[in-house]
N, C-alpha and C positions, 0 to 999 in steps of 0.2 A: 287192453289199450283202447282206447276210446277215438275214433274219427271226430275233433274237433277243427273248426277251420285255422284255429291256433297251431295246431298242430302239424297241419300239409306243409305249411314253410320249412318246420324241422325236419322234416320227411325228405324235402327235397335238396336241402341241404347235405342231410345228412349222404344221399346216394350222390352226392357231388365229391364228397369227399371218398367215399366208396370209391368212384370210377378212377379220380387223379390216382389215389393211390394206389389202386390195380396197376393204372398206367406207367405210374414212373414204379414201379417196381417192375413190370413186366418189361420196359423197357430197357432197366438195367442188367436182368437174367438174360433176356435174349439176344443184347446188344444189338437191337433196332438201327439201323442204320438212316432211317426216315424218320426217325425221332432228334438224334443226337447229331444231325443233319439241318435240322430246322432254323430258322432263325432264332426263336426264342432260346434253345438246347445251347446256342453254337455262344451268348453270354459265358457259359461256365464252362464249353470245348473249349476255347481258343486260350483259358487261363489254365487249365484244366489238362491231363493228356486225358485219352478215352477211356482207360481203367478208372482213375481218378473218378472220374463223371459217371462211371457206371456206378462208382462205390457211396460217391453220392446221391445219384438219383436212388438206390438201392436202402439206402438210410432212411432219406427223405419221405418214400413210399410206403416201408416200414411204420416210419412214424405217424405219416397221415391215415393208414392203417390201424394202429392202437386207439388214435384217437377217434374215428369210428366207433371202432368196438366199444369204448368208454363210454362214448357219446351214445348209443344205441345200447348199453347197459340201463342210463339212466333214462331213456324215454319208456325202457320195457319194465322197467319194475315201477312196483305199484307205487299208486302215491300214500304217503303217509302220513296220518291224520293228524290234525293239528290241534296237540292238546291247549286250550285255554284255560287257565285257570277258572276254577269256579267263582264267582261272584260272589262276595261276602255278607251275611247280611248288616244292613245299615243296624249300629248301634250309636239310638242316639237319646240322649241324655237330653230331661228336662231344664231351660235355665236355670239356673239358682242364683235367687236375690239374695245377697249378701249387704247388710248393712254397715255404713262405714261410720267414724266414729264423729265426724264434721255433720254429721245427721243427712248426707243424702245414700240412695242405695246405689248400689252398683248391680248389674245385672250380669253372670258370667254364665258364657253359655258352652264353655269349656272348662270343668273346673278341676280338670290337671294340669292344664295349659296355663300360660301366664294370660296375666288378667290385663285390659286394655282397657282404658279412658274415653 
């Protein structure tokens, strides 16, 4: 892994979702009472009973969890080269004057292509 300054963003993203997710899972196994207390928690207590909220925040932390790991899958593995196709060499065809029958010439300078005026 390479220290680029592209990279410290993801980095600190990435441990952002690290901690939520430690947190609402830790919160839901231990049943924190200064969590599910709080004003932001007490949104989905008051619709919620307190199991309920545990089983949610429990999912939810789960999930921001996987998605971590996923996320920190793809920053640790290498990167992978990008093939370009090789470049072809130019093939190109001299004009070819072709005479027309009105007596003036035509010059084609595609001569599988159709011919243009």
């Amino acid at each position: 892994m390479h220290h680029t300054p592209a990279l410290i963003p993801s980095i600190i993203v990435l441990c952002l979702f690290l901690v939520s997710g430690l947190l609402a899972l830790g919160a839901a196994i231990g049943n924190w009472g200064w969590f599910f207390n709080s004003k932001n928690c007490r949104m989905f207590t008051a619709r919620l009973s307190r199991r309920q909220a545990r089983w949610l925040y429990g999912i939810l932390g789960m999930l921001i969890l996987l998605m971590t790991a996923i996320i920190a899958r793809d920053m640790l593995a290498p990167a992978k080269p990008v093939h370009k196709p090789l470049p072809q060499p130019a093939t190109t065809t001299a004009p070819k004057t072709v005479a027309h029958a009105n007596g003036f010439a035509l010059i084609m300078t595609n001569p599988t292509g159709p011919v243009t005026r």
